[in-house]
N, C-alpha and C positions, 0 to 999 in steps of 0.2 A: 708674932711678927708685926712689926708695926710699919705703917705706912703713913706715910705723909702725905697731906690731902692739896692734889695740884689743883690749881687754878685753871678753868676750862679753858680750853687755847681755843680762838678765833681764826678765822680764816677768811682775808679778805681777797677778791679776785682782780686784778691790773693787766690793759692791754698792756702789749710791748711792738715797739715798730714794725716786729714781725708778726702782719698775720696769722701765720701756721702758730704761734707758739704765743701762751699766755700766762704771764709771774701769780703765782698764789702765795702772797705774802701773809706768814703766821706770827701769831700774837708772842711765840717764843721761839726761842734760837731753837735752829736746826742741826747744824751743824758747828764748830767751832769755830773761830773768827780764825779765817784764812785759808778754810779746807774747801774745798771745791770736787763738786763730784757728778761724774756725768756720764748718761750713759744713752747709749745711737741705738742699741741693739737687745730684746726682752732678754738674753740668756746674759746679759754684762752684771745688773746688779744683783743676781742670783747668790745668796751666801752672802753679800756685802751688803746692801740695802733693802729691808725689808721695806721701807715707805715706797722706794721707786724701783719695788716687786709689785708692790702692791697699785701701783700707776701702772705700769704696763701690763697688766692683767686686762685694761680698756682696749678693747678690740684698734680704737681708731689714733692710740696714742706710736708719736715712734720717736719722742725723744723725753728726756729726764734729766736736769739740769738739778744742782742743789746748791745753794748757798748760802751762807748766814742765817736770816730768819723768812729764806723764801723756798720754792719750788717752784722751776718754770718747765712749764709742759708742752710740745711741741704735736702737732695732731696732724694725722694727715687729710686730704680732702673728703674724704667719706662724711664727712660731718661736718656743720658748718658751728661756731663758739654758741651759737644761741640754743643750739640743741643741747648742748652738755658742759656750756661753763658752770650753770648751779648746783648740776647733778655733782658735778666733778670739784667744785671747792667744798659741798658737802660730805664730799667722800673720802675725800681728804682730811676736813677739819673731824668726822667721823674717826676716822684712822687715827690722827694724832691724839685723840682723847681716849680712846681706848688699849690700844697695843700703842700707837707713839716712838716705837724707835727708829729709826731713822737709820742705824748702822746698826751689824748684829755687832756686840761682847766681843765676838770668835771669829769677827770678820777677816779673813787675811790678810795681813800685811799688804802684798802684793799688789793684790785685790783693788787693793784699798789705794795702791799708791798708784794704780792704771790708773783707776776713775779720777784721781787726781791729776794723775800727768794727763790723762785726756783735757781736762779742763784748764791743764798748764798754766805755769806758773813763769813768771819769765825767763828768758836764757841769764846766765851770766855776761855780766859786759866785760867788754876788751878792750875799755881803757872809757877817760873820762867822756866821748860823745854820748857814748853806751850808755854808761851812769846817766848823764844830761837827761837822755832820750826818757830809762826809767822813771825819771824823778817826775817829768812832766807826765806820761799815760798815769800816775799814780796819782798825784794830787790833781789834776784836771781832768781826767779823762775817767779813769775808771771810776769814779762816783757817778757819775752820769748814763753809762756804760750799764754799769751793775741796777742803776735805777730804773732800765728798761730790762732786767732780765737777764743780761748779758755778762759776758767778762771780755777782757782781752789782755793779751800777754805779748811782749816785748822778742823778737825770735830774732834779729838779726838789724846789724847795719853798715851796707858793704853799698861801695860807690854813688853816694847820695842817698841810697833807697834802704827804708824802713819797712823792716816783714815782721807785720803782727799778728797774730792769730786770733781770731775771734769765737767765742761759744755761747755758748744758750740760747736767749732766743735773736744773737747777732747771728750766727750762722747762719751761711745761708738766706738772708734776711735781704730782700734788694735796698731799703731803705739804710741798711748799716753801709752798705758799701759807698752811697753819695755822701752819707756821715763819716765816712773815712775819708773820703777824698776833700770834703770841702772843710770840714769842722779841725779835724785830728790833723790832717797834713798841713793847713795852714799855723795851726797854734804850732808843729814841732818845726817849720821852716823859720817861724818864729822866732822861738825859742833855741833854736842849735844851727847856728850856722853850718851849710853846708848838705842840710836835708832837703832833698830836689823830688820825692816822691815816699807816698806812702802804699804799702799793698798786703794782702791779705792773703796768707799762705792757703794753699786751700787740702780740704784736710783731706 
């Protein structure tokens, strides 16, 4: 059998505006550009993700975000990041160099496309404001978004008011919510005439 001899993957650790939750950004793709997977709960990525099995096995973890070439980890108060952010990008960059996968082969469909809609993907729009709205979270916002850890998706735009959804370490996050209201609402009132308020569905 022959194997191909990978290059050791790195793993560097980045706060994100939310306290509870911290991006470990690795030296190679995680996942495939535009799959997003995420999980609130230890029995979710059971059978679907062995990398964020292998994160929630940590007594103090309770959330698991995956995207592109990151992993952001959400922890509850039992511990504070200085006791086990090293332990935990070592455990990680550990993981990725040995076993490494990140989805099983035989992961289910399903499965697979929960963790996904959990971390959702935008609604369809219902006509050009919609599209408008899209266009802008896309080139301005979610680069930014995505570079604290985060995502957010596009859910609705009914009587001035725009409902996005926010995850990884935006959930929940008190510092995303004045980032929504002063940053993202002003660029799409902006940007679309007509947008009088932005808000965040809650999940």
């Amino acid at each position: 059998m022959e194997t191909t001899k990978r290059a050791p993957v790195s793993v560097y650790a980045e706060m994100t505006p939310n306290p509870a939750s911290l991006r470990f950004v690795s030296s190679r793709m995680l996942v495939q550009d535009g799959r997003l997977l995420e999980f609130r709960h230890p029995e979710e990525p059971e059978g679907v993700s062995p990398l964020a099995e292998k994160v929630f096995n940590l007594p103090f973890v309770t959330g698991v975000f995956i995207s592109g070439n990151f992993i952001t980890v959400t922890k509850n108060d039992a511990v504070t990041w200085d006791l086990v952010q090293l332990e935990l990008r070592e455990y990680i960059q550990e993981y990725l160099n040995t076993d490494g996968r990140v989805v099983y082969d035989d992961a289910p469909a399903q499965a697979l496309a929960d963790a996904n809609e959990r971390a959702t993907t935008h609604a369809a729009p219902n006509g050009p404001d919609d599209e408008k709205i899209i266009r802008v979270l896309e080139e301005y916002i979610r680069p930014a978004v995505e570079g604290d850890g985060g995502h957010i998706a596009f859910r609705s735009f009914k009587e001035g008011v725009v409902t996005v959804t926010l995850r990884g370490s935006c959930s929940g996050c008190p510092s995303s919510m004045v980032t929504l209201k002063q940053g993202i609402e002003n660029l799409l009132k902006h940007e679309v005439p007509g947008v009088r308020e932005v808000v965040a569905e809650e999940l």
